[in-house]
N, C-alpha and C positions, 0 to 999 in steps of 0.2 A: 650861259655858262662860259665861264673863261678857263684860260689853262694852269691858273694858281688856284681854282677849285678843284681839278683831279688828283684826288685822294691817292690813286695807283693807277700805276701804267705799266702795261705790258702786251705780251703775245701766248693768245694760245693757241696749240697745235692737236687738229682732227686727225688721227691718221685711220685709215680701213684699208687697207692691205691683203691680199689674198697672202697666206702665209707662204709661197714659195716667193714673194715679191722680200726686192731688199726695202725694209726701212727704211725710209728718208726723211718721214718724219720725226720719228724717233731720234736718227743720229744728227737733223738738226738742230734738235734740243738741247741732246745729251751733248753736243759739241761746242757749235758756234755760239748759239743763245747761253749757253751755262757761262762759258767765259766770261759773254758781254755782262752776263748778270752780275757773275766774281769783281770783274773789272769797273765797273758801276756800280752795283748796288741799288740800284733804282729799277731796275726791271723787274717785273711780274713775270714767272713763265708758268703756266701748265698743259702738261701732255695726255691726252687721253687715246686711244686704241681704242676704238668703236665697232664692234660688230655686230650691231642692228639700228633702224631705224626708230626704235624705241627708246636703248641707249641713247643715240645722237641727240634727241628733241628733249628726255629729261636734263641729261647735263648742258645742252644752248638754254633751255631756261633757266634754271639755274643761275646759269651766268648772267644771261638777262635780267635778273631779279636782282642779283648783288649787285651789279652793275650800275643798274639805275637808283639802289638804296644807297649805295657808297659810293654813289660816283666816283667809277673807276671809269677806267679807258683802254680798251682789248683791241688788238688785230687779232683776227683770229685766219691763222694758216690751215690751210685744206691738202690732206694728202690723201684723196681717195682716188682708184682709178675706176673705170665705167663697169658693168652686171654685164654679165656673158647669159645669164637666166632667162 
């Protein structure tokens, strides 16, 4: 694969957050990434808010799947912090 076959390029963002935690993933979407997108237009972004283990694995496959059908091309950003459990 070369890079005039990727169909779409972008970033996605994991965030799992204990709710008294600020957003970071969020407000790098909602801020820096949105701009770059307005201002490009060639960027892919989506945001997801994960709160389980079950959640997380359906939507990375997902992604996985479209991915490899439409060759697209994802970083994917992590904003989780570590289980006190």
């Amino acid at each position: 694969m070369n890079s005039n076959e990727v169909e779409r390029f972008g970033v996605i963002i994991f965030e799992s957050l204990n709710d008294n935690e600020k957003k970071t993933g969020y407000n790098l979407y909602n801020t820096t990434l949105k701009y770059k997108q307005f201002e490009d237009n060639v960027l892919h972004l989506e945001y997801y808010n994960i709160e389980n283990r079950e959640d997380f694995f359906k939507v990375l496959n997902r992604i996985v799947d479209e991915a490899i059908e439409n060759n697209y091309f994802y970083f994917l950003h992590f904003e989780i912090h570590g289980y006190d459990g």
